[in-house]
Residue, then its C-alpha position, 0 to 999 in steps of 0.5 A: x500500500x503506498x505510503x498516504x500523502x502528507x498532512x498539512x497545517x498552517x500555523x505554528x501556534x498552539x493550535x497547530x502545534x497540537x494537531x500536528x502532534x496529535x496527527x503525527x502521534x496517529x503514525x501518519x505524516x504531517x507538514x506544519x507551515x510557519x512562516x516565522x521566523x522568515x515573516x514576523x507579525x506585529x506581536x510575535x517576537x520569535x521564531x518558536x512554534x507556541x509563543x505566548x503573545x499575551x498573558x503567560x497564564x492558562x487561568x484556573x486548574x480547578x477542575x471540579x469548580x472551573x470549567x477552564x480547569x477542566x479542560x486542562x484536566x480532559x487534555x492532559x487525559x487526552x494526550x495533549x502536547x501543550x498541557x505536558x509543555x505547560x505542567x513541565x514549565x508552570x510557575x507559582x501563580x495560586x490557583x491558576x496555571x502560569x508557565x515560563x513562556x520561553x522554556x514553553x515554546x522552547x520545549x515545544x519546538x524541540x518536541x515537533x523539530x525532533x518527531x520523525x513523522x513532523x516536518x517544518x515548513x517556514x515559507x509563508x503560505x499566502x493565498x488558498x492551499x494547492x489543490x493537491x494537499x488534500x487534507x489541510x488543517x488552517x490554524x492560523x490564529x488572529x494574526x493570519x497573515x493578509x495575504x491568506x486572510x484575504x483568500x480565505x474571504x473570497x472563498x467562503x464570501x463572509x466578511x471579516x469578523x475582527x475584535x480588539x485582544x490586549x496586552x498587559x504591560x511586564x514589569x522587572x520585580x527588582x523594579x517593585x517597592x516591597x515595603x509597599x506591595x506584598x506577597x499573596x494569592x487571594x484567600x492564600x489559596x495555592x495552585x499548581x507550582x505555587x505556595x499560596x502567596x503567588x502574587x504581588x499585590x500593590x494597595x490602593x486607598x480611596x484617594x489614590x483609586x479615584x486619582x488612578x481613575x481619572x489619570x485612566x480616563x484623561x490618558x491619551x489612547x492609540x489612535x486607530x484606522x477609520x476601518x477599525x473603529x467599529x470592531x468590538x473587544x473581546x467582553x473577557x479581556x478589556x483594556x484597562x480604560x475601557x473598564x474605567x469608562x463603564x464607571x467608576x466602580x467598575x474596576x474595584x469589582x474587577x481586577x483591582x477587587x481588593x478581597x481574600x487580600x490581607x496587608x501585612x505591612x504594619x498599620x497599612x490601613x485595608x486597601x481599597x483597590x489592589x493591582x496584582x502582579x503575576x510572575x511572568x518567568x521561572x527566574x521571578x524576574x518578570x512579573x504581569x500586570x493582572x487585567x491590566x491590558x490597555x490601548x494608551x499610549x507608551x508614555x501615558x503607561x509609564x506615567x499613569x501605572x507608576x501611580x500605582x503604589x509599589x510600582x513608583x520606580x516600576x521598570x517596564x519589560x513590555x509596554x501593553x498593546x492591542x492587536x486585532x483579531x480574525x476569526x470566522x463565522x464557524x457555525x454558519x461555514x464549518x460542519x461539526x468535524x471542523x471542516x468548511x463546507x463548501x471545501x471540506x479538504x480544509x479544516x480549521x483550527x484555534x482562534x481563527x474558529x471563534x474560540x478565545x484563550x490559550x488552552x480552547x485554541x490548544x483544544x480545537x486544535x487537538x480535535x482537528x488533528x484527531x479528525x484528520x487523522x482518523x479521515x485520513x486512515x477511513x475511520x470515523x471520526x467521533x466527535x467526543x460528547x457535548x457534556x465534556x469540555x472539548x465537546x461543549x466548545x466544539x458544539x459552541x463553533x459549529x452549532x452553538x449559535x446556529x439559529x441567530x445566523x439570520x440576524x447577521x453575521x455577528x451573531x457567533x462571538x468568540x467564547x471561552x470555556x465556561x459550564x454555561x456551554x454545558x448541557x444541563x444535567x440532573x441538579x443536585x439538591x443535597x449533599x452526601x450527609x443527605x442535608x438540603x443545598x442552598x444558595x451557593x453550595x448547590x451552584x458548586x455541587x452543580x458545577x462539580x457534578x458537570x465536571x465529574x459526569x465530563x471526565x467519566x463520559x471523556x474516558x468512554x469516549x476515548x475508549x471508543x475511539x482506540x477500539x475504533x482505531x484497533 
C-alpha cells in the first residue's frame, strides 16, 4: 500500500502545534507551515512554534469548580502536547496555571523539530492551499497573515469578523517597592507550582483609586484606522480604560477587587483597590500586570501605572498593546468535524474558529488533528460528547449559535470555556450527609457534578475511539 500523502497545517501556534502532534502521534505524516521566523507579525517576537503573545497564564486548574480547569484536566487525559509543555514549565501563580513562556515554546519546538513523522515548513503560505494537499488543517490564529486572510474571504464570501485582544504591560520585580506591595494569592489559596502567596499585590486607598481613575480616563489612547473603529473587544479581556469608562466602580469589582487580600505591612490601613502582579518567568524576574491590558499610549503607561503604589520606580519589560483579531463565522461555514463546507479538504483550527484563550485554541486544535487523522486512515471520526469540555466548545463553533445566523453575521462571538456551554444535567439538591443545598453550595455541587459526569463520559469516549482505531 503506498505510503498516504502528507498532512498539512498552517500555523505554528498552539493550535497547530497540537494537531500536528496529535496527527503525527496517529503514525501518519504531517507538514506544519510557519512562516516565522522568515515573516514576523506585529506581536510575535520569535521564531518558536507556541509563543505566548499575551498573558503567560492558562487561568484556573480547578477542575471540579472551573470549567477552564477542566479542560486542562480532559487534555492532559487526552494526550495533549501543550498541557505536558505547560505542567513541565508552570510557575507559582495560586490557583491558576502560569508557565515560563520561553522554556514553553522552547520545549515545544524541540518536541515537533525532533518527531520523525513532523516536518517544518517556514515559507509563508499566502493565498488558498494547492489543490493537491488534500487534507489541510488552517490554524492560523488572529494574526493570519493578509495575504491568506484575504483568500480565505473570497472563498467562503463572509466578511471579516475582527475584535480588539490586549496586552498587559511586564514589569522587572527588582523594579517593585516591597515595603509597599506584598506577597499573596487571594484567600492564600495555592495552585499548581505555587505556595499560596503567588502574587504581588500593590494597595490602593480611596484617594489614590479615584486619582488612578481619572489619570485612566484623561490618558491619551492609540489612535486607530477609520476601518477599525467599529470592531468590538473581546467582553473577557478589556483594556484597562475601557473598564474605567463603564464607571467608576467598575474596576474595584474587577481586577483591582481588593478581597481574600490581607496587608501585612504594619498599620497599612485595608486597601481599597489592589493591582496584582503575576510572575511572568521561572527566574521571578518578570512579573504581569493582572487585567491590566490597555490601548494608551507608551508614555501615558509609564506615567499613569507608576501611580500605582509599589510600582513608583516600576521598570517596564513590555509596554501593553492591542492587536486585532480574525476569526470566522464557524457555525454558519464549518460542519461539526471542523471542516468548511463548501471545501471540506480544509479544516480549521484555534482562534481563527471563534474560540478565545490559550488552552480552547490548544483544544480545537487537538480535535482537528484527531479528525484528520482518523479521515485520513477511513475511520470515523467521533466527535467526543457535548457534556465534556472539548465537546461543549466544539458544539459552541459549529452549532452553538446556529439559529441567530439570520440576524447577521455577528451573531457567533468568540467564547471561552465556561459550564454555561454545558448541557444541563440532573441538579443536585443535597449533599452526601443527605442535608438540603442552598444558595451557593448547590451552584458548586452543580458545577462539580458537570465536571465529574465530563471526565467519566471523556474516558468512554476515548475508549471508543482506540477500539475504533484497533
Amino acid at each position: 500500500m503506498p505510503d498516504p500523502l502528507p498532512i498539512h497545517v498552517i500555523g505554528g501556534g498552539l493550535a497547530g502545534s497540537e494537531a500536528a502532534w496529535q496527527i503525527a502521534q496517529s503514525g501518519l505524516r504531517v507538514i506544519l507551515h510557519e512562516m516565522r521566523p522568515e515573516r514576523m507579525t506585529e506581536a510575535h517576537k520569535t521564531g518558536g512554534l507556541a509563543e505566548l503573545v499575551c498573558s503567560n497564564s492558562f487561568r484556573s486548574d480547578d477542575w471540579q469548580n472551573n470549567a477552564v480547569g477542566l479542560l486542562h484536566e480532559e487534555l492532559r487525559r487526552t494526550g495533549s502536547l501543550i498541557m505536558r509543555a505547560g505542567d513541565l514549565h508552570k510557575l507559582p501563580a495560586g490557583g491558576a496555571l502560569a508557565v515560563d513562556r520561553d522554556g514553553f515554546s522552547d520545549h515545544v519546538t524541540h518536541i515537533i523539530q525532533s518527531h520523525p513523522l513532523i516536518t517544518v515548513d517556514h515559507s509563508e503560505i499566502s493565498d488558498l492551499p494547492p489543490g493537491d494537499w488534500d487534507s489541510v488543517i488552517i490554524a492560523t490564529g488572529p494574526l493570519t497573515s493578509p495575504h491568506l486572510a484575504s483568500a480565505l474571504r473570497a472563498l467562503t464570501g463572509e466578511a471579516e469578523l475582527a475584535f480588539f485582544d490586549a496586552i498587559a504591560p511586564i514589569v522587572h520585580f527588582d523594579s517593585v517597592d516591597l515595603t509597599i506591595a506584598w506577597k499573596q494569592s487571594r484567600y492564600d489559596k495555592a495552585g499548581p507550582g505555587g505556595t499560596g502567596a503567588d502574587y504581588l499585590n500593590c494597595p490602593m486607598t480611596e484617594q489614590q483609586y479615584n486619582l488612578f481613575v481619572d489619570a485612566l480616563l484623561a490618558g491619551e489612547k492609540t489612535s486607530f484606522h477609520a476601518w477599525e473603529a467599529t470592531t468590538p473587544y473581546f467582553e473577557g479581556c478589556l483594556p484597562i480604560e475601557v473598564m474605567a469608562e463603564r464607571g467608576r466602580e467598575t474596576l474595584r469589582f474587577g481586577p483591582m477587587k481588593p478581597i481574600g487580600l490581607t496587608n501585612p505591612h504594619e498599620g497599612a490601613p485595608r486597601p481599597y483597590a489592589v493591582v496584582q502582579l503575576r510572575q511572568d518567568n521561572a527566574l521571578g524576574s518578570l512579573w504581569n500586570m493582572v487585567g491590566f491590558q490597555t490601548k494608551l499610549r507608551h508614555g501615558e503607561q509609564t506615567r499613569i501605572f507608576r501611580m500605582i503604589p509599589g510600582l513608583e520606580r516600576a521598570e517596564f519589560a513590555r509596554l501593553g498593546g492591542l492587536h486585532r483579531n480574525t476569526f470566522l463565522n464557524s457555525p454558519k461555514l464549518l460542519d461539526g468535524h471542523l471542516r468548511l463546507r463548501t471545501q471540506p479538504r480544509l479544516r480549521f483550527a484555534g482562534q481563527i474558529t471563534g474560540v478565545e484563550g490559550y488552552i480552547e485554541s490548544a483544544a480545537i486544535g487537538l480535535l482537528a488533528g484527531r479528525f484528520a487523522a482518523a479521515e485520513r486512515r477511513g475511520a470515523n471520526a467521533m466527535p467526543p460528547p457535548a457534556t465534556t469540555a472539548l465537546g461543549a466548545l466544539l458544539a459552541h463553533i459549529t452549532g452553538g449559535h446556529i439559529e441567530a445566523i439570520d440576524t447577521g453575521p455577528r451573531s457567533f462571538q468568540p467564547m471561552n470555556i465556561n459550564f454555561g456551554l454545558f448541557p444541563a444535567g440532573e441538579e443536585p439538591t443535597r449533599a452526601a450527609t443527605g442535608r438540603r443545598l442552598k444558595g451557593k453550595e448547590k451552584s458548586i455541587a452543580r458545577r462539580q457534578s458537570i465536571a465529574t459526569r465530563a471526565l467519566a463520559d471523556l474516558a468512554a469516549w476515548l475508549d471508543q475511539t482506540a477500539r475504533v482505531a484497533a
